[in-house]
C-alpha positions in Angstrom: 115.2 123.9 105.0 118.2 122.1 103.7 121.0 122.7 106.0 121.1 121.0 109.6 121.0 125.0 110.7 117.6 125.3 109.1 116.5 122.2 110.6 118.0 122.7 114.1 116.5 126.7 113.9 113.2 124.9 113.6 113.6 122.0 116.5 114.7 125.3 118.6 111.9 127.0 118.1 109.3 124.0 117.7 110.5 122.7 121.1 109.7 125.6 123.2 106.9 124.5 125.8 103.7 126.2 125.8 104.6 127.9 122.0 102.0 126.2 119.8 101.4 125.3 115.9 98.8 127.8 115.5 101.0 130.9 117.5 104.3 129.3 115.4 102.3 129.5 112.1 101.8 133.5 113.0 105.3 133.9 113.9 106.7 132.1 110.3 103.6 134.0 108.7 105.1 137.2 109.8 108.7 137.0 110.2 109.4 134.1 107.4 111.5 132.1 109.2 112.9 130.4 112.4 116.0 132.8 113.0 114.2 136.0 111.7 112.0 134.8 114.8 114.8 134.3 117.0 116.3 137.6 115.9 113.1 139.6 116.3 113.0 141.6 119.4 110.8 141.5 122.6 108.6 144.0 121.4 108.3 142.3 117.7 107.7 139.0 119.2 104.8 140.4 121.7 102.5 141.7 118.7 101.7 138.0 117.3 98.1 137.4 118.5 98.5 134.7 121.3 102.0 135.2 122.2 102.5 135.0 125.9 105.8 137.3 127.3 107.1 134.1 128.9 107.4 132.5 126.0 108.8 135.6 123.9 111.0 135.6 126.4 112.1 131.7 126.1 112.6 132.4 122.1 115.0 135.0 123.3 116.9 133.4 125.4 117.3 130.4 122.4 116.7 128.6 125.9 116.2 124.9 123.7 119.6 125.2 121.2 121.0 122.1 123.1 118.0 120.0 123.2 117.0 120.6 119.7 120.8 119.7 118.7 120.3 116.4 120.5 116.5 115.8 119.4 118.3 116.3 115.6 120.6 113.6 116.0 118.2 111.2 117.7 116.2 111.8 114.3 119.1 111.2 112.4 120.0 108.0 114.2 116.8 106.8 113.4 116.7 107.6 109.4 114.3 109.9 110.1 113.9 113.5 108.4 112.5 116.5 109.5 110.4 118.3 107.2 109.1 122.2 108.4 106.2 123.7 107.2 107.6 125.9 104.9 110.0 122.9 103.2 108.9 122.5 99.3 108.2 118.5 100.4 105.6 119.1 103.4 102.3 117.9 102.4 100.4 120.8 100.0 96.7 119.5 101.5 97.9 119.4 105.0 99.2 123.0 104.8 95.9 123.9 104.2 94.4 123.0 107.5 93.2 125.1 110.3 96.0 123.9 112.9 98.3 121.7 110.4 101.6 120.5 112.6 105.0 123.0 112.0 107.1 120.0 111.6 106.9 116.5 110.6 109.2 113.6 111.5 109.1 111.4 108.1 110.5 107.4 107.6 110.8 105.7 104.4 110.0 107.4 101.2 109.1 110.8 99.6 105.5 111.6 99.9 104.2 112.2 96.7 102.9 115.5 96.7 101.1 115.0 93.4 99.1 111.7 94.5 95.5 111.7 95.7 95.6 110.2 99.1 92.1 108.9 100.6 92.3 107.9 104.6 90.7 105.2 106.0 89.9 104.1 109.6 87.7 102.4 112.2 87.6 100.3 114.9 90.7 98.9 116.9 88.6 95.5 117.6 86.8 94.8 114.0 84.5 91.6 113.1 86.1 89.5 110.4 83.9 91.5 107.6 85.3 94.8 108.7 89.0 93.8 108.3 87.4 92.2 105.2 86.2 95.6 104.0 89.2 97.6 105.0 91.7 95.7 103.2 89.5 95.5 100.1 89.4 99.1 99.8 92.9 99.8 100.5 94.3 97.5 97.4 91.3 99.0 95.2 92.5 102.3 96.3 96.2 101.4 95.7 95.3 99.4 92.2 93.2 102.9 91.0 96.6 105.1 91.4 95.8 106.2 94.6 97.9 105.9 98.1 96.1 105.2 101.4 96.7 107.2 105.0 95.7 105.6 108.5 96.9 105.3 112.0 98.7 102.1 111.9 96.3 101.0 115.3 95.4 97.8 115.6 92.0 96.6 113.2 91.0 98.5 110.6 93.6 101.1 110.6 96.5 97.7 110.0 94.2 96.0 107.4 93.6 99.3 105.3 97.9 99.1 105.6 98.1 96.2 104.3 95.5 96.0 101.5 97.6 99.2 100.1 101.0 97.8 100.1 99.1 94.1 98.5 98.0 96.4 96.0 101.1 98.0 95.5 100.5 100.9 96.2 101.6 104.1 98.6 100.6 104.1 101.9 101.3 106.5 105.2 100.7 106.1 108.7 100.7 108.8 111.1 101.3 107.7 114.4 100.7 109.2 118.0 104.1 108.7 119.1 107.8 109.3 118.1 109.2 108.5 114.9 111.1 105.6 116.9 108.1 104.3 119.0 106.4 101.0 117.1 103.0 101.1 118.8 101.1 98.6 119.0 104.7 96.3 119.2 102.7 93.9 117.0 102.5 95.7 114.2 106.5 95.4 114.1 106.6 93.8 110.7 103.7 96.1 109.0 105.7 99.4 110.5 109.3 98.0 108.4 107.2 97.3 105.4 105.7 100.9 105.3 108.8 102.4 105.9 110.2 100.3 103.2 107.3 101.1 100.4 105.6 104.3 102.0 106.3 106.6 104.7 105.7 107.1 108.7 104.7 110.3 109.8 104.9 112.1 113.1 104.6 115.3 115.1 105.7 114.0 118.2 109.6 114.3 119.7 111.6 111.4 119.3 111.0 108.6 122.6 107.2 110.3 122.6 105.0 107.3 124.6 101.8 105.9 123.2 99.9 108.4 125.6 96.1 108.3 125.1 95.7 112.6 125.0 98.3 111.7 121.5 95.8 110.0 119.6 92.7 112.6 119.2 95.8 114.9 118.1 97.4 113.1 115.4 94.2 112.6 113.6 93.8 115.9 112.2 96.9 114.7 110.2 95.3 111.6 108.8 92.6 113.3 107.6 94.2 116.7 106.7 96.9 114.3 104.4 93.7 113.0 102.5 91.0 114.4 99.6 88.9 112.1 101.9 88.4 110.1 104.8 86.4 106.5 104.5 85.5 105.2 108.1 85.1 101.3 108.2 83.2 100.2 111.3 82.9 102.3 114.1 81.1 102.6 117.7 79.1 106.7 118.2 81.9 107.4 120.5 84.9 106.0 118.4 87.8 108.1 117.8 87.4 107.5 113.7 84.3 109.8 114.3 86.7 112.5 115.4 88.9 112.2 112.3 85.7 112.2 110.2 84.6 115.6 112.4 88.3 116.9 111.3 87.9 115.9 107.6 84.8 118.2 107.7 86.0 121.0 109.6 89.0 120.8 106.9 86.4 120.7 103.8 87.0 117.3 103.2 84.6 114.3 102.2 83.8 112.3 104.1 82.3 108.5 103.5 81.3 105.2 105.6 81.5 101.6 104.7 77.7 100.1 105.5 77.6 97.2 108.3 75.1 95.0 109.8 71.7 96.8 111.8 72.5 93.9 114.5 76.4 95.0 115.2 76.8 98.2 117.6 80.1 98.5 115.9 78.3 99.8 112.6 76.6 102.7 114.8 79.0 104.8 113.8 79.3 104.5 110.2 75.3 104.5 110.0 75.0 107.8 112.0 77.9 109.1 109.7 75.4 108.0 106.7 72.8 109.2 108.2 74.1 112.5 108.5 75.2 112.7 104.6 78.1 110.6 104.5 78.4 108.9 101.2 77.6 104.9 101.6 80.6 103.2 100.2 81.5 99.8 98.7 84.6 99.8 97.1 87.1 102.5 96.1 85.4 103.8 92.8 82.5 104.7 94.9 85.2 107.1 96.5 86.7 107.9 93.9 84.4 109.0 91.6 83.6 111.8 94.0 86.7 113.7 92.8 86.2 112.6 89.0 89.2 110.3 89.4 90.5 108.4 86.6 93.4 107.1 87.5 94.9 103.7 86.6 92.1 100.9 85.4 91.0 98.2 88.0 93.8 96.0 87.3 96.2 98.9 87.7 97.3 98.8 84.4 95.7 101.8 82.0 97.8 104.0 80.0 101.5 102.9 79.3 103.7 106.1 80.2 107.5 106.6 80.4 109.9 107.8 82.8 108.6 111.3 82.8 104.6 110.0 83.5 103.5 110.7 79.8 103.0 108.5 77.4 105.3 107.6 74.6 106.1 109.2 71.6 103.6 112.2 72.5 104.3 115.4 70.1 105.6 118.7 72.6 102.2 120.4 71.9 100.5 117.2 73.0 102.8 116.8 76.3 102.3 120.3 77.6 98.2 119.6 77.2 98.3 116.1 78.9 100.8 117.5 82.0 98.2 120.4 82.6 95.8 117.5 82.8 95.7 115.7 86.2 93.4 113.2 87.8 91.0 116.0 89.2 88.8 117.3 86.5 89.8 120.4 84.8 87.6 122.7 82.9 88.7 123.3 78.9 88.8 126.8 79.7 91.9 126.6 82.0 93.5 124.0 80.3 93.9 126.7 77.2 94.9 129.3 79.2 97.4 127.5 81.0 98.6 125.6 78.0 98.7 129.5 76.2 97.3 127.9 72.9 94.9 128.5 70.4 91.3 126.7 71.2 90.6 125.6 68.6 94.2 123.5 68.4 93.6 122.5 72.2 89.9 120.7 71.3 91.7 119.1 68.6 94.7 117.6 70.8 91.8 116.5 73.3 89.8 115.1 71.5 92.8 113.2 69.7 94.0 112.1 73.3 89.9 110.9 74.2 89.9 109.1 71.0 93.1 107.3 72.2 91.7 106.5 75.5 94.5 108.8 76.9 91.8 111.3 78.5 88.4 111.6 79.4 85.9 113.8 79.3 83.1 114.8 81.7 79.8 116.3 81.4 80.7 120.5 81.5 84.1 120.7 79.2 85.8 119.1 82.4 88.8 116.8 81.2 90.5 113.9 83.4 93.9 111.5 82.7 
């Protein structure tokens, strides 16, 4: 989806009323792209499971070329892009989702496909030690290597923000309103600083309101962006419970921040504990869920060059320590993938763990 075709062929066929993700996603799955679909005929179109004549008859018709032509130069006019399901920069993890959204409206920077992104959320209306607690973990998160996704609502959602970008590090907010809405208007400032050091994210048209029905919606993004979704003070009927009920339907971890037994705020997060939710303190109690190494505490850790290896590494070395990532991988795969001999491979790693370049875990497993 380079070509303002490709993109308009999507908006055309994204802004049919009534044609959802999940019907959309069968269409691409069976035709491949936006005008196959809008080439396909009556019949064609008719034997996707859940396609309703009216609308077959709508992609027909190409009844939304004008519209989507405007919609793509509001976008434009906004420095936003549009990234389609099928583009090689949509999220990997979020494709992977039961429901994940056909299109994306994107400000600011690339998404880094290869970085582990954790969410975190929580109440709108936080006591001092919950803001406390979100920002902590978004700057450990951010000084460990790893970027930070939230709603960018008032609370904990902002603090988690913030604590990112003070700890340099990538963060993304999906909100429940067009790319060009700032909601809430006070979090102004924080929206130009994400889009200047991470990215804003939406589903939603361009001029999209801050309706309440928006919210619940978006929130399977959060969540479906992250390996894991952290919820820092929450009330039993708080809308961070629902992204933690997505992050489980989607196979994700989930964990909660411990809070006082006197604060009804903390119900949440205790009856997310109490139902297996990991208690969490700080970000290497997250973390080490996924055998994370990342960078140290200070964000320093291993020097590496423009390419992300470290200097002066011999070519048999490189190709081991690329295969390697921050998730553990077992020795096994490593060899095969690396197509060398084994016994040459356990001398390169254990070369690269005597230099503190790698680690390894109990069961051959092997982590940057």
């Amino acid at each position: 989806m380079n070509t303002p075709q490709d993109r308009l062929a999507w908006l055309a066929l994204y802004m049919i009323p009534g044609l959802g993700n999940a019907v959309l996603k069968k269409l691409i799955k069976k035709l491949g792209d936006p005008e196959a679909v809008f080439e396909a005929s009556l019949t064609e179109l008719m034997t996707v499971e859940g396609m309703r004549e009216d609308i077959a008859k709508k992609i027909k018709n190409r009844s939304l070329d004008t519209e989507a032509a405007d919609e793509l130069r509001k976008a434009e006019r906004y420095n936003a892009r549009i990234i389609a399901y099928t583009d090689p920069s949509y999220p990997a993890l979020l494709r992977e989702i039961h429901n994940p959204p056909m299109i994306l409206y994107v400000k600011g920077k690339e998404i880094p496909l290869k970085q582990t992104f954790i969410s975190v959320v929580g109440s709108r209306n936080p006591t001092h030690y919950g803001r406390k607690a979100a920002e902590i973990l978004g700057a450990g998160l951010a000084k460990r290597g790893a970027g930070v996704v939230s709603g960018l609502a008032r609370g904990i959602d902002s603090a988690a923000h913030r604590g990112c970008l003070m700890g340099n590090g990538f963060t993304i907010a999906v909100i429940g309103t067009g790319i060009d809405v700032v909601y809430p208007a006070s979090n102004k400032t924080l929206f130009k600083q994400i889009e200047e050091d991470g990215a804003i994210v939406s589903e939603f048209p361009t001029a999209t309101p801050p309706e309440p029905k928006n919210f619940p919606i978006r929130n399977r993004i959060i969540s479906g962006l992250s390996r894991g979704t952290a919820v820092v003070e929450a009330t039993r009927n708080s809308g961070s419970l629902i992204t933690a009920s997505f992050a489980l339907d989607q196979g994700r971890e989930v964990f909660a921040v411990p809070g006082s037994i006197d604060s009804f705020k903390s119900r949440g997060t205790h009856f997310l504990i109490k139902q297996g939710a990991k208690l969490i303190e700080n970000a290497d109690d997250i973390l080490e869920e996924f055998g994370f190494v990342g960078r140290g505490p200070l964000g320093k850790g291993v020097q590496r060059d423009a390419s992300g290896t470290p200097p002066g590494m011999h070519e048999s070395d490189k190709k081991i320590y690329e295969i390697i990532g921050d998730y553990p991988i077992h020795m096994d795969d490593i060899i095969r993938l690396g197509k060398m001999d084994a016994g040459k491979v356990a001398g390169i790693l254990m070369k690269m763990e005597l230099e503190g370049i790698v680690r390894q875990l109990p069961g051959k497993m092997f982590v940057r």
